[in-house]
PATORZA-313401 format. One line per 8 residues: number of its first residue (from 1); their letters; for each residue x, y, z of N, C-alpha, C, CB. Coordinates in steps of 0.02 Angstrom, whole numbers, plus 32768, in hexadecimal, padded with zeros to 4 digits. Atoms other than C-alpha are relative to their C-alpha. Last residue first. Glycine has a CB too. Example, Ala and Ser with C-alpha at 12.3 -4.5 7.8 and 13.67 -1.06 7.14 Angstrom:
2
2) sa) 7FD6:7FC5:7FFD:82AC:7FCB:8165:7FD9:8037:8025:8014:8017:7FB9  802D:7FC5:8000:8267:7F1F:8186:802D:803C:8000:7FCE:8001:803E
This chain:
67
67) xxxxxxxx) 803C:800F:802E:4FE1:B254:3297:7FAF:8017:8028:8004:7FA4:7FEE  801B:8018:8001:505F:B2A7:3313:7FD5:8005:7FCC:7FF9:8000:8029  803B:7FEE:7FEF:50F0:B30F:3309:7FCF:7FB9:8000:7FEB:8039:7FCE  8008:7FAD:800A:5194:B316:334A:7FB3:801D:7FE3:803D:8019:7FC5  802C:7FE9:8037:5182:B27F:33A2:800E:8046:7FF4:7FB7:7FF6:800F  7FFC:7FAC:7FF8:5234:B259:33EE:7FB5:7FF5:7FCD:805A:803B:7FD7  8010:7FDB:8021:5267:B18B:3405:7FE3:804F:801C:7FDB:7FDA:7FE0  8039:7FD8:7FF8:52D3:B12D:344B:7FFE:8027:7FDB:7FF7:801A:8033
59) xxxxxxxx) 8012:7FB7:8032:5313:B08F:3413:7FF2:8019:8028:7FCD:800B:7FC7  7FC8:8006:8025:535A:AFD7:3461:7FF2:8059:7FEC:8000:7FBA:7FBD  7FD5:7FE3:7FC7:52CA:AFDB:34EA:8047:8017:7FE3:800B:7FC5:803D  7FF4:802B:7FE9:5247:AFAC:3459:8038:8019:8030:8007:7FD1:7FD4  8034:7FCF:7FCA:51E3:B00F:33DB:800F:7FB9:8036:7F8E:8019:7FDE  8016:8021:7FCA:527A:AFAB:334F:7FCB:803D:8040:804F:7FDD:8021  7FD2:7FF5:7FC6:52BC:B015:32B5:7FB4:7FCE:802B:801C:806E:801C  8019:8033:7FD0:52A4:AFD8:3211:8014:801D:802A:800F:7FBC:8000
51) xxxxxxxx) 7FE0:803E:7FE0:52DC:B05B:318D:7FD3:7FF3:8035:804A:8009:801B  8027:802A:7FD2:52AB:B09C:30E1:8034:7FCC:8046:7FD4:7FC7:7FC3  8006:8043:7FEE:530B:B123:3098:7FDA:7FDA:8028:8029:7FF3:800F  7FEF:8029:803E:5328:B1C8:305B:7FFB:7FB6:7FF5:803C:800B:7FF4  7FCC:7FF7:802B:5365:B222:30E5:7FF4:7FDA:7FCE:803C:7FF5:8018  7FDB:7FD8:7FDD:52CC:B1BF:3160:8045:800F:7FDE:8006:7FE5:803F  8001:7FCC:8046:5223:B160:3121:8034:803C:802A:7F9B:8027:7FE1  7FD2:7FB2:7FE7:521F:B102:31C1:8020:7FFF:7FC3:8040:8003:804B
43) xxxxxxxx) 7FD9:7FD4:8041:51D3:B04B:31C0:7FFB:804A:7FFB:7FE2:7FEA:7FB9  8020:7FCA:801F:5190:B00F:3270:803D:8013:7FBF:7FF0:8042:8040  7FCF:7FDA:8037:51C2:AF6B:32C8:7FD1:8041:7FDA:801B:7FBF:7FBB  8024:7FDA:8015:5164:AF2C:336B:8037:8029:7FBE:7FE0:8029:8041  7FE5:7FC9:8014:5193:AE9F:33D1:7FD4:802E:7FBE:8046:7FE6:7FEE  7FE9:7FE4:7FBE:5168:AE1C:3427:8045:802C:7FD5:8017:7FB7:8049  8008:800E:7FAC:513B:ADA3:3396:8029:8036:8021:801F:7FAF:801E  7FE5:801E:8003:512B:AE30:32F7:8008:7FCA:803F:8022:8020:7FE9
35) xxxxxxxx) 7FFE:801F:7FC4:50C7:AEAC:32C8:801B:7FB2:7FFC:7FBC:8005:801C  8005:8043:8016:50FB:AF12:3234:7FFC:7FE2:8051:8046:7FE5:7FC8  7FEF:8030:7FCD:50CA:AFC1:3237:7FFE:7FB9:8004:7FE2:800C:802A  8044:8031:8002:50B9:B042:31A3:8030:7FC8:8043:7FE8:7FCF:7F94  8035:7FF2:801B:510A:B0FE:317B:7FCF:7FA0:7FE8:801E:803C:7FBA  8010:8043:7FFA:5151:B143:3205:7FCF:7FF8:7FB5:7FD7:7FEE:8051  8045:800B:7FEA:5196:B1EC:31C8:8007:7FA6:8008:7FBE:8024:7FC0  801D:8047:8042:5247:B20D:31EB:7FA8:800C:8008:801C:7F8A:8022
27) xxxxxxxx) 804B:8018:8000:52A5:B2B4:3227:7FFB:7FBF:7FD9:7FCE:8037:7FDE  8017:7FB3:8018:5361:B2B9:3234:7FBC:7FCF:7FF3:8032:8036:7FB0  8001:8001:8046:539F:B217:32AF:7FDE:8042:7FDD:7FDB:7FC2:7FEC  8038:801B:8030:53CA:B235:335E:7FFC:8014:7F9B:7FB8:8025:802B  800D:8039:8016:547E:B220:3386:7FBB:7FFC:7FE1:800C:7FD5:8032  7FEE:7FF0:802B:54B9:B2D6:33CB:7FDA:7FCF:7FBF:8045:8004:800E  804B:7FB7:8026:5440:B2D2:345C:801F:7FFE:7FBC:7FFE:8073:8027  7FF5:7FAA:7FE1:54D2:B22A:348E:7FB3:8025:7FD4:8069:8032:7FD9
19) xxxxxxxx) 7FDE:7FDB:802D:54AE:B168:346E:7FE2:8041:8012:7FFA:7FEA:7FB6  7FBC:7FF0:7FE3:546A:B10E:3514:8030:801C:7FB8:8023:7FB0:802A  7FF8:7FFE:7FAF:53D1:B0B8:34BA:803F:801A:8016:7FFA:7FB9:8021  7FEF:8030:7FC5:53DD:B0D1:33FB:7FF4:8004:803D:8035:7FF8:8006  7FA2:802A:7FE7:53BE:B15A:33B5:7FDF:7FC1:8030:804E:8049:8049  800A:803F:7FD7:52EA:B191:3358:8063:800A:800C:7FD2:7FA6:7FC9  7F95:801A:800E:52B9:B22D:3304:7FFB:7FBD:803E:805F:8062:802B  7FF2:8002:7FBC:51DE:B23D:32E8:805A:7FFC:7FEB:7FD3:7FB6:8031
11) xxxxxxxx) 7FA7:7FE5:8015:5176:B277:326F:801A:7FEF:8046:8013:8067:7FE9  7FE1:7FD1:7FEE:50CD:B213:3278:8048:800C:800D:7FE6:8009:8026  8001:7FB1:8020:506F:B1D3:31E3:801A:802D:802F:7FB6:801E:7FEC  8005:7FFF:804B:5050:B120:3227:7FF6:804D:7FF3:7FC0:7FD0:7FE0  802A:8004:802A:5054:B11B:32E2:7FFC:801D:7FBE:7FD8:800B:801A  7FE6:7FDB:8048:50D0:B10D:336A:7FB7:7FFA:7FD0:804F:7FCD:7FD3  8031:8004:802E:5089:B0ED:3428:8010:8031:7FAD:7FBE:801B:802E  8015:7FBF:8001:511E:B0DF:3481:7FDD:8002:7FC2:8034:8032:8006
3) xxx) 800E:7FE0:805D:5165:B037:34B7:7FE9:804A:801A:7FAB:7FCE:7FC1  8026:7FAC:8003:51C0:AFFE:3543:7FF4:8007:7FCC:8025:8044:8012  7FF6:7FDB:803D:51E4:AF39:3559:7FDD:8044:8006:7FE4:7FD8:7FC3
C-alpha cells in the first residue's frame, strides 16, 4: 500500500490512479481522519461537500498546501 502523509487542515486535489491531468478534483481541505483495518480514509471538504476518499493505491494525491 502507498500512502502520503495527509494531515488535517491541508489543501490538497486528489484523481484516481491512471485518470488523465484533466481529472484532478478543484481544491479540498482535509478536514479529519478515520482509521480503519488496513487502510486509511480522510474527509475532504471539496465544491461544497464532504467526501471519503481512500490514502491508498486507488487515489493520487497533490498537496497544494500544507498544515
Amino acid at each position: 500500500m502507498t500512502t502520503i502523509d495527509l494531515k488535517v487542515g491541508d489543501l490538497i486535489s486528489f484523481k484516481p490512479v491512471g485518470f488523465g491531468n484533466e481529472d484532478w478534483s478543484n481544491p479540498g481541505i482535509v478536514l479529519e481522519q478515520y482509521l480503519a483495518p488496513d487502510d486509511e480514509l480522510w474527509v475532504v471538504y471539496v465544491d461544497g461537500m464532504k467526501c471519503v476518499v481512500h490514502n491508498n493505491e486507488h487515489y493520487e494525491f497533490m498537496h497544494l498546501t500544507s498544515s
